[in-house]
C-alpha positions in Angstrom: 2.6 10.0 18.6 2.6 6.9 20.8 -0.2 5.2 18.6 1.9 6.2 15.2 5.7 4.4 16.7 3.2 1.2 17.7 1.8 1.1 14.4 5.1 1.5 12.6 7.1 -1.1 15.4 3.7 -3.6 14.4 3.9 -3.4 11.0 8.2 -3.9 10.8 7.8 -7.1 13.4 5.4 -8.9 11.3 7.1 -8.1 7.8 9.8 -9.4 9.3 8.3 -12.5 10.9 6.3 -13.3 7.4 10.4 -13.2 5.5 11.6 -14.9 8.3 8.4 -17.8 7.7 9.3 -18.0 3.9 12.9 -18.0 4.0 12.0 -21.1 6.3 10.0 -22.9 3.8 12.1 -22.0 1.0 9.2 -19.2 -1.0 10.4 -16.5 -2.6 10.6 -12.7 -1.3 10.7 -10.0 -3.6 11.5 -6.2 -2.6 10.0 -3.3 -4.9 10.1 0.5 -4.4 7.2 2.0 -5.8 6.4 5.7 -7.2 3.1 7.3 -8.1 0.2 9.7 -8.3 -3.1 9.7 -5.7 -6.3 11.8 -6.0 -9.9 12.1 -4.3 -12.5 10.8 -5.9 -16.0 10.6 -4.8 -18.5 13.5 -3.8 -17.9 17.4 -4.4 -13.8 17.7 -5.4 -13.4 15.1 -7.4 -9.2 14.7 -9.2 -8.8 18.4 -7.8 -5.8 18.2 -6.5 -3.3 15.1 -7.4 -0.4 13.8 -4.4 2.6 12.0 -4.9 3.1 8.6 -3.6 5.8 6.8 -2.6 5.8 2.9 -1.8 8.4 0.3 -0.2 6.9 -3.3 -1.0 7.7 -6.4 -0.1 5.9 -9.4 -1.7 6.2 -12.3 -0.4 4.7 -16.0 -2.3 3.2 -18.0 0.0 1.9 -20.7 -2.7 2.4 -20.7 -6.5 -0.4 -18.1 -7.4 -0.9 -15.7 -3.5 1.8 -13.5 -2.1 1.0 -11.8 0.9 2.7 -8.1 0.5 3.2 -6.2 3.5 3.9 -2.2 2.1 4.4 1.6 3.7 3.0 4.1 1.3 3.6 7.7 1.9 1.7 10.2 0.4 2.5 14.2 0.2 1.2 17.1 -1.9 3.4 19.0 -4.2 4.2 21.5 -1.7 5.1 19.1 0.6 3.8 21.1 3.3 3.4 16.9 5.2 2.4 13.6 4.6 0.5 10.5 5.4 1.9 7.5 5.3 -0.8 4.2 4.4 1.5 0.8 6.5 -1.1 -2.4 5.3 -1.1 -5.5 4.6 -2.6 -7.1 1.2 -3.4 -10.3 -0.3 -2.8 -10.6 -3.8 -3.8 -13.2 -6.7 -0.9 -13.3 -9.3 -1.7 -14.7 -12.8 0.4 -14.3 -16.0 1.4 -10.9 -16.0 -1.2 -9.9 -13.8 -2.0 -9.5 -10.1 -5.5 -8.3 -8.2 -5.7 -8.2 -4.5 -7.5 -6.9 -1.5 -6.1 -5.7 2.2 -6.3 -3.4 4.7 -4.7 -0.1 5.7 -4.3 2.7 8.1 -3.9 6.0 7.6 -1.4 8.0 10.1 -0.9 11.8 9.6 2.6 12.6 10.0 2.8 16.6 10.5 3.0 18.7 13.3 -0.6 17.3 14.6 0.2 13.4 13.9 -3.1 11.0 14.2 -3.8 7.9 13.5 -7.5 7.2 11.6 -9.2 3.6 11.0 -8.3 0.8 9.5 -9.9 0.7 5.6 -9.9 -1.6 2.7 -7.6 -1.3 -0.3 -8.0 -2.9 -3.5 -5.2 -3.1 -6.5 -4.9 -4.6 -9.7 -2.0 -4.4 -11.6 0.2 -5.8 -14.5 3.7 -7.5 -13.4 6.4 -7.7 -15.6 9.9 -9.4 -15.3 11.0 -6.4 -12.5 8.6 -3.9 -13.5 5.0 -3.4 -11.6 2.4 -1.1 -12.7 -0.3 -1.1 -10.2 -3.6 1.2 -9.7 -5.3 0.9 -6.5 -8.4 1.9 -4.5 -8.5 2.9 -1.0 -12.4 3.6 0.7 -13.5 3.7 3.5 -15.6 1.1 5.8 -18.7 3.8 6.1 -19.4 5.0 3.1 -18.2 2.2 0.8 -16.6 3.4 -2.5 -18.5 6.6 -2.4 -15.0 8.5 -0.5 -12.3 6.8 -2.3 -8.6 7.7 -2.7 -7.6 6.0 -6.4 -3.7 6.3 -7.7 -1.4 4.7 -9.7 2.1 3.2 -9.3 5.1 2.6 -11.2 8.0 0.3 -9.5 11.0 -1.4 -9.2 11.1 -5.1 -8.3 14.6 -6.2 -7.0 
């Protein structure tokens, strides 16, 4: 439980820190809640079973076409018998409409037996309106490289 309230303290000091940097140098932050859908994908149980996400974002422009977005997904089944929550970190491209990105994040089980796992990639592309983002994403892991993936799809909110 130690590892999870470092992770979480970690990830809150440097979203912080990176607003802090930008409201320094005058870029732009944005704040967007996010809502979607997550499944396995890869060997034997393939879209079996689908979890809901949930997603507090924050992007924040760093030059005219990168934003750095810091983000906390939390994922639970439909029973929601517990959760796992994704904190990371991702660097994302933004085009006309359009974004596509790459980062990193960790997995931390948050049920009665909390754990922390490894750090793995994530990948999203994603079409950006005025205050609306639809993103889908892929998360696999480091060992078996986009043969155990986690894929989903998110509606949300930019305020």
């Amino acid at each position: 439980m130690k590892k999870v309230g470092l992770m979480v303290l970690v990830v809150g000091m440097l979203a912080g820190a990176a607003v802090q940097l930008a409201y320094a140098q005058d870029k732009k932050v944005e704040f967007s809640l996010n809502l979607g859908v997550m499944t396995y994908l890869g060997s034997g149980d393939s879209f079996a079973d689908f979890l809901l996400a949930f997603s507090p974002q924050l992007d924040i422009h760093v030059t005219k076409g990168f934003m750095i977005s810091p983000e906390v997904m939390v994922v639970t089944d439909t029973h929601f018998s517990g959760a796992i929550g994704f904190p990371g970190v991702i660097l994302n491209y933004t085009g006309k409409g359009f974004f596509v990105g790459a980062g990193v994040v960790l997995p931390v089980a948050i049920t009665e037996d909390a754990g922390v796992g490894s750090i793995v990639p994530k990948i999203n592309i994603g079409y950006r309106g005025k205050k609306v983002n639809l993103t889908a994403y892929l998360i696999t892991s480091t060992q078996q490289m986009f043969s155990e993936n986690l894929v989903g799809a998110t509606i949300g909110y930019r305020f």
